[in-house]
C-alpha positions as CSV (number, residue, x, y, z in Angstrom):
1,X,-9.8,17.9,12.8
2,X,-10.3,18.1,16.8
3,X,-11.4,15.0,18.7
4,X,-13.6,15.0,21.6
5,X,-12.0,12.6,24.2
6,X,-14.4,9.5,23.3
7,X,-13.3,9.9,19.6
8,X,-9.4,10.9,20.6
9,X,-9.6,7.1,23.0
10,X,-10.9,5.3,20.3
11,X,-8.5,6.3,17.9
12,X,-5.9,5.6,19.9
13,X,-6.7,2.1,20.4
14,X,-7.0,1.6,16.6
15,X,-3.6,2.2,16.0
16,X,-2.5,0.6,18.9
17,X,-4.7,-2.5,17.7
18,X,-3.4,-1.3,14.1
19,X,0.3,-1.8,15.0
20,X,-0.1,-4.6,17.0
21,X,0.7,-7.5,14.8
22,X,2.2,-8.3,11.1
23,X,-1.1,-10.7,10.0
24,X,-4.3,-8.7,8.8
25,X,-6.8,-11.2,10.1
26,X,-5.3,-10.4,13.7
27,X,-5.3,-7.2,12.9
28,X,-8.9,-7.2,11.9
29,X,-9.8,-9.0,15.3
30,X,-8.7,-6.6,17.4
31,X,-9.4,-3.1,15.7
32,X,-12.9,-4.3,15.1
33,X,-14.5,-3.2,18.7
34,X,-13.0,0.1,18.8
35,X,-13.4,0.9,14.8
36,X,-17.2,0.3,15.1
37,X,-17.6,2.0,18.6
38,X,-15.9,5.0,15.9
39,X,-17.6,4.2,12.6
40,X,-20.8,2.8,13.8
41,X,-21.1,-0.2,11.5
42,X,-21.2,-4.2,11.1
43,X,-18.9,-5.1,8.8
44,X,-15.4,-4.5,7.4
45,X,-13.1,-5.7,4.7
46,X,-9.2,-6.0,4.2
47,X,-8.0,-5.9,0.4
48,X,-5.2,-6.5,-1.1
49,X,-3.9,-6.8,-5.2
50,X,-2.8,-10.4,-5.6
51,X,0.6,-9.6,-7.7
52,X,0.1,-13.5,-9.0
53,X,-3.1,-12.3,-10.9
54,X,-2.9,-8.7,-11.5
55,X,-6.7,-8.4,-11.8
56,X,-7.5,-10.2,-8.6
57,X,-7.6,-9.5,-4.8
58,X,-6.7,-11.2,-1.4
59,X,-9.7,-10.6,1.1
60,X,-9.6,-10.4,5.2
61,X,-12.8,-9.9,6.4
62,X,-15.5,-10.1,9.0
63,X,-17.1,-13.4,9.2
64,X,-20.3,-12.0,7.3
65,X,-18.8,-10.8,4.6
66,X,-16.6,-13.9,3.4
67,X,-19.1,-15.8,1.5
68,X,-19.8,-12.0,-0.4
69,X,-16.7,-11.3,-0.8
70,X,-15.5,-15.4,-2.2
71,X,-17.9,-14.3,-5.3
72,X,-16.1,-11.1,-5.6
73,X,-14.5,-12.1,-9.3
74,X,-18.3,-12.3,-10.7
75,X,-19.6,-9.0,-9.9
76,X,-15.9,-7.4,-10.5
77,X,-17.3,-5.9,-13.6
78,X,-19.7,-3.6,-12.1
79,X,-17.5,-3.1,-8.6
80,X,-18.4,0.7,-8.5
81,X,-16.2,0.8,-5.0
82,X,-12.8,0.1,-7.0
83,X,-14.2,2.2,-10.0
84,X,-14.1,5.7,-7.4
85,X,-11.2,5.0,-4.9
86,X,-8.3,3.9,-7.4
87,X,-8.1,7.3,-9.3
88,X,-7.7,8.8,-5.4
89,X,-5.6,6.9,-3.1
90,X,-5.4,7.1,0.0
91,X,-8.5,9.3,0.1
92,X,-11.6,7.9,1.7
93,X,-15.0,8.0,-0.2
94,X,-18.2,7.2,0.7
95,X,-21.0,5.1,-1.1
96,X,-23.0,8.8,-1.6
97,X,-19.5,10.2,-3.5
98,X,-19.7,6.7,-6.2
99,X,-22.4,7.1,-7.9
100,X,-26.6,8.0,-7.8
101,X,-28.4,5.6,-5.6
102,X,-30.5,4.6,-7.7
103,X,-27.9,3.2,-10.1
104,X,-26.0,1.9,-7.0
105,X,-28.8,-0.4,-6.0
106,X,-29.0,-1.6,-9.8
107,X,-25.3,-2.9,-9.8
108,X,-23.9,-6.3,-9.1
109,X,-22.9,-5.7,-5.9
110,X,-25.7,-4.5,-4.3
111,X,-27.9,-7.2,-5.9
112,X,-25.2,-10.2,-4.9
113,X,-25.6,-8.9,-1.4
114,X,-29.3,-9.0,-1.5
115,X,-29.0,-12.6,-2.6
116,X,-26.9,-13.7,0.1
117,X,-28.9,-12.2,2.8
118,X,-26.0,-9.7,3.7
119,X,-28.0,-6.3,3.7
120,X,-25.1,-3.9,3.1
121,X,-27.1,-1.0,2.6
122,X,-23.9,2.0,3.2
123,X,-20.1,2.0,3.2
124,X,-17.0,3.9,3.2
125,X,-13.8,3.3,1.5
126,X,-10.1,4.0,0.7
127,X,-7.0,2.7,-1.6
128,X,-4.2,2.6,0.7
129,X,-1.4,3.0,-2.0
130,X,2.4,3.4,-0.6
131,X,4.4,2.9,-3.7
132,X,5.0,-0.5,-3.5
133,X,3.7,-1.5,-6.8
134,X,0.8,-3.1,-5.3
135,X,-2.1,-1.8,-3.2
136,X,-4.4,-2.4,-0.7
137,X,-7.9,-1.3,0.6
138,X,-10.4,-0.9,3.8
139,X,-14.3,-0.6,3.4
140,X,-16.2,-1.0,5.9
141,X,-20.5,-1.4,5.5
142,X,-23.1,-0.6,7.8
143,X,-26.4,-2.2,7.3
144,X,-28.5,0.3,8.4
145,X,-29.9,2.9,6.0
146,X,-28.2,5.9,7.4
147,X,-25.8,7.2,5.2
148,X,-21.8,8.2,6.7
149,X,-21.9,11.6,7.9
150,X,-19.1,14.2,6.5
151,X,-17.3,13.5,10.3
152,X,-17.1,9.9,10.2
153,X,-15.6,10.3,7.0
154,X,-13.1,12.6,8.0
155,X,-12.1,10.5,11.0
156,X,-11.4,7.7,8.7
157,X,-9.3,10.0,6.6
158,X,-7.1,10.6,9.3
159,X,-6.5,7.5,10.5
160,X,-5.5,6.9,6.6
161,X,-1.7,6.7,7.1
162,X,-2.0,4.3,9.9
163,X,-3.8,2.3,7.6
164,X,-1.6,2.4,4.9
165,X,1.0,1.0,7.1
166,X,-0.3,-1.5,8.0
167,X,-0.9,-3.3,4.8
168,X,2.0,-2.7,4.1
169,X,4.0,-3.8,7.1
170,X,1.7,-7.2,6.7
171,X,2.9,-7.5,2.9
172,X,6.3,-7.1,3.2
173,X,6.8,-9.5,6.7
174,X,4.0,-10.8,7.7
175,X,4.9,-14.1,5.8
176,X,8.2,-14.0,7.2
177,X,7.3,-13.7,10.9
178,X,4.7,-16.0,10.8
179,X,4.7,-19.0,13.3
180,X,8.8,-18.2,13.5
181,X,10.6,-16.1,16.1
182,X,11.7,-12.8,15.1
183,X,14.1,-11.2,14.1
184,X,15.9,-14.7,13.3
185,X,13.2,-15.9,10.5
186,X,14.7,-13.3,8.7
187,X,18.1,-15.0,8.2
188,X,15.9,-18.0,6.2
189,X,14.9,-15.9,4.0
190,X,15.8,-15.3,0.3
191,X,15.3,-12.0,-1.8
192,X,14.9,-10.0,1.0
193,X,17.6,-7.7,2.8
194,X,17.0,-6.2,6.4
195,X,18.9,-4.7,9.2
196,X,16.9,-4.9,12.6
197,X,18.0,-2.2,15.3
198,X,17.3,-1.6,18.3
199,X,14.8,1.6,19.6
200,X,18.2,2.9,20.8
201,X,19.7,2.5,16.6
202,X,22.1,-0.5,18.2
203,X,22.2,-3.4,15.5
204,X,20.5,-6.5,16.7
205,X,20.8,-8.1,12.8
206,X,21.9,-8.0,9.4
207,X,21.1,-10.5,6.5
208,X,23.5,-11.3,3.8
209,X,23.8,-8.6,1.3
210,X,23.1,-5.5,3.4
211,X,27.2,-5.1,4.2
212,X,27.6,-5.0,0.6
213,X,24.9,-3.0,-0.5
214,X,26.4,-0.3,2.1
215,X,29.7,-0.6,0.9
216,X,28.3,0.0,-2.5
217,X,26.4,2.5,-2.0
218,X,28.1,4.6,0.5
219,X,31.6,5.7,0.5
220,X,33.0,5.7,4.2
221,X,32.5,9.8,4.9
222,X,28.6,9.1,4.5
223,X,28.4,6.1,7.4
224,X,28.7,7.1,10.9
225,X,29.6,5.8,13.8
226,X,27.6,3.0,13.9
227,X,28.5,2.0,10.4
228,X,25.0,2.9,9.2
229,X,23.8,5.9,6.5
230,X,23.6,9.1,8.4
231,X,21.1,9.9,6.4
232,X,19.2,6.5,7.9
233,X,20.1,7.4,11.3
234,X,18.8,10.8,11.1
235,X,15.2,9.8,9.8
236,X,15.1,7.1,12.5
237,X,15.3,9.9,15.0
238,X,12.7,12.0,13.2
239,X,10.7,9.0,12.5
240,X,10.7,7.8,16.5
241,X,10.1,11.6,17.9
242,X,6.7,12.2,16.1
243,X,3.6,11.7,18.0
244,X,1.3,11.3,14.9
245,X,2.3,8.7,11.7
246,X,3.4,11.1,9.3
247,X,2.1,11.3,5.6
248,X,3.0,8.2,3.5
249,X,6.4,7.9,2.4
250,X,7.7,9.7,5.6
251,X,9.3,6.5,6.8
252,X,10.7,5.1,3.2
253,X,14.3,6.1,1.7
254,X,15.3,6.2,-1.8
255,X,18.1,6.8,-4.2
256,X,19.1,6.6,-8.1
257,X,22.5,6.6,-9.0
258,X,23.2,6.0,-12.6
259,X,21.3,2.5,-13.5
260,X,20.8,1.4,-10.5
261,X,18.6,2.2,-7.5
262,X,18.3,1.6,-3.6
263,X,14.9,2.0,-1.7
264,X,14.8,1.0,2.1
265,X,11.4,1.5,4.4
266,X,11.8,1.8,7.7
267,X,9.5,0.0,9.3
268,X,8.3,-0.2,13.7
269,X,7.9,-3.7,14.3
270,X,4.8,-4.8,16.8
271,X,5.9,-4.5,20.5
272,X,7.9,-7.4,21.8
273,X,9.5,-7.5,25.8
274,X,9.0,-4.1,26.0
275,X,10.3,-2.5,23.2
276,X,9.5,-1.6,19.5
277,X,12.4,-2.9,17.2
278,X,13.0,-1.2,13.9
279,X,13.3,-3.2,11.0
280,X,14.6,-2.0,7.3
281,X,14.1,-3.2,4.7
282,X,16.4,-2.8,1.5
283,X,15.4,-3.4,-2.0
284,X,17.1,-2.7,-5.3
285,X,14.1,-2.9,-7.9
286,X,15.0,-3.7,-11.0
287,X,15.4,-1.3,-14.1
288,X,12.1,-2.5,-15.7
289,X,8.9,-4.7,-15.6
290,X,7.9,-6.6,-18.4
291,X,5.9,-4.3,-21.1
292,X,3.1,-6.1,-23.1
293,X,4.1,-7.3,-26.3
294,X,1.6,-5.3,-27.9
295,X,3.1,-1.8,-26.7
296,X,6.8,-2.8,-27.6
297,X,8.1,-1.1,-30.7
298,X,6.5,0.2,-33.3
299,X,3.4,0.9,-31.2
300,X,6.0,2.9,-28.8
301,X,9.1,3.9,-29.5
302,X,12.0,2.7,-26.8
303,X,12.3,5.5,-24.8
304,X,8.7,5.4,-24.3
305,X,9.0,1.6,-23.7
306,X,11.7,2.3,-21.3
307,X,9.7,5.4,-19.4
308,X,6.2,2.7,-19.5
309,X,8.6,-0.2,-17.6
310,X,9.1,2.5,-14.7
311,X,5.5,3.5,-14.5
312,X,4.4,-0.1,-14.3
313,X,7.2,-0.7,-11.4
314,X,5.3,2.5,-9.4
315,X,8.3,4.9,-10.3
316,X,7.3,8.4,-9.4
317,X,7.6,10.1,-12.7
318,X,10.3,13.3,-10.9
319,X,12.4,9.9,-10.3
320,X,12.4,8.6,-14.1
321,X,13.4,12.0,-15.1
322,X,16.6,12.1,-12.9
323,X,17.3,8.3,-13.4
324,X,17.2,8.6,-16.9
325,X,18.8,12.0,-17.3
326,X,15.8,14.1,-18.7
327,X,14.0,17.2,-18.4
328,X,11.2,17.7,-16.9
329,X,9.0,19.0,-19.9
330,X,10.9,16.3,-22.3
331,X,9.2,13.9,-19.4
332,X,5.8,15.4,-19.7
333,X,6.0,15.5,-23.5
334,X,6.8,11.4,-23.6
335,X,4.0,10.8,-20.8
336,X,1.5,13.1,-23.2
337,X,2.9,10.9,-26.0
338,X,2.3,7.7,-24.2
339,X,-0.9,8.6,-22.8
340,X,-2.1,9.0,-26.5
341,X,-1.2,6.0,-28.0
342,X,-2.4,3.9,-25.6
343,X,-5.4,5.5,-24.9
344,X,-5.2,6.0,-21.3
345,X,-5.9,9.1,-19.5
346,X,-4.1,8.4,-16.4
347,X,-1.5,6.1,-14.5
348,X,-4.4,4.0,-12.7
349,X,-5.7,3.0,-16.2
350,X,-2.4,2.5,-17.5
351,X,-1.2,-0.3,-15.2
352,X,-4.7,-1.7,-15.1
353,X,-4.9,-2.3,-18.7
354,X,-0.8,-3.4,-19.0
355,X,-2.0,-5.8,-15.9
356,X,-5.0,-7.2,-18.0
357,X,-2.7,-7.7,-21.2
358,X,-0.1,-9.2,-19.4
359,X,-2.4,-11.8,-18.0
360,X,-3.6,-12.5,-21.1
361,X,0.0,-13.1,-22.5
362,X,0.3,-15.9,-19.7
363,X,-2.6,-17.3,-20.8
């Protein structure tokens, strides 16, 4: 869409503010004047799944909302915000797109609010979903009874991928960096494999594994110069000449050989003396996720076990194909299969209702 110059300034400084720091609350502090100068509103809420219980959430959020938001696991039930977004992510809805109004002001949330004095009366929001087999949110509320207009919601939609980023560059190191120097807190860490570089590509750091895992996974014709992945180097140049973010998944690498697979993300670290580091991150996820009990066979057969494991670890379903050497129709005819037996019409409701029986299990 085109921006006038007041909305092209302010969106700016929101990703400036957005890229500024690995810790959501500080995040939230300093994108909060320009995002309501933007999206005229009062309040707005960071969310993210809690991987240690699949049904709950981690909460940043504007100092009004925390006591709301504290009693969010009683009025989960009728949360009609999570109901819309999670079959769409990364697409922004507003409160007008969830549901009638009048059976909005009926549901828990709108009546918790009311309770607590918080008069949310309109609000926008959006899954931010990168693949990392966890997600996260933003909604923001305005107390005022004047609904988002069509524009406000597309200037939220564009500042989607931005957004995305973020929550996930805060997952993956924001408790790493925290209160230690960086890139050094890196070294202390276990289960987690980076290379930091340089805006230039010149290596600053390497932990552990990473001379391994390129020795395994590249054969000496496939490294350059600088030891690293062509391939790598190449998207780093693409990634640091665009002006704009990129969709999501522009700045994330992956490949399947055989039973094993390599993903690395590529991610622009906060500005420090002057310059942007980059820092990647290699993971090797693991060939499957637990399945609940109740799915294993007879209810599914293996393959469809096996196909269910991959879903649940956020595998696209182009990449369980290849990795498990299938066709593309045999793929569709085990998802149809799947779908059927479990009752789900979709992947959303698939891993939310493995996430609920797994819990249970632990119970």
């Amino acid at each position: 869409m085109d921006l006038d110059s007041r909305e092209r300034a302010l969106t700016l400084e929101l990703k400036a503010a957005l890229a500024s720091a690995l810790e959501l609350p500080v995040v939230l502090s300093r994108m909060e004047g320009a995002l309501f100068q933007l999206l005229p509103a009062e309040h707005a809420a960071w969310c993210m799944s809690n991987q240690a219980r699949p049904a709950g959430y981690e909460w940043v959020t504007t100092d009004r909302l925390a006591a709301f938001l504290a009693r969010y696991r009683e009025m989960a039930g009728g949360d009609f915000v999570r109901g819309t977004v999670s079959h769409l992510p990364n697409v922004v809805f507003r409160d007008s797109e969830m549901g009638p109004r009048a059976v909005l002001v009926r549901s828990l949330p709108y009546q918790l609010c009311r309770k607590l004095h918080t008069p949310l009366e309109h609000l926008m929001s959006v899954r931010l979903d990168m693949r990392q087999g966890w997600h996260g949110g933003l909604t923001i509320y305005r107390e005022h009874a004047l609904e988002f207009s069509d524009r406000e919601r597309a200037l939220l939609q564009g500042l989607t991928p931005s957004l995305a980023r973020t929550v996930r560059n805060c997952r993956m190191l924001g408790g790493v960096v925290k209160g230690r120097p960086f890139p050094d807190a890196l070294l202390h860490q276990r289960n987690l494999e980076c290379l930091v570089l340089t805006p230039a590509l010149v290596e600053v750091l390497r932990t552990d594994r990473v001379t391994a895992l390129l020795e395994e996974w590249f054969t000496p014709s496939e490294l350059g110069p600088s030891g690293l992945p062509r391939e790598w180097v190449e998207r780093l140049v693409w990634l640091g000449r665009l002006e704009e973010d990129g969709e999501p998944g522009a700045d994330s690498w992956a490949c399947v050989r055989e039973d094993r697979a390599l993903k690395v993300t590529f991610i622009r670290m906060p500005e420090q003396q002057g310059q942007r580091l980059w820092t990647l991150v290699l993971e090797e996820p693991s060939s499957s996720l637990p399945v609940p009990t109740a799915w294993l066979p007879p209810r599914l057969t293996r393959r469809e076990v096996e196909i269910v494991g991959y879903v649940l670890q956020d595998w696209l379903y182009e990449s369980i194909a290849v990795h498990l050497n299938i066709k593309q129709h045999t793929m569709n005819t085990h998802l149809k299969n799947i779908r059927k037996k479990l009752e789900v019409e979709n992947r959303a409701e698939l891993v939310s209702k493995a996430a609920l029986l797994l819990l249970a299990e632990r119970q």
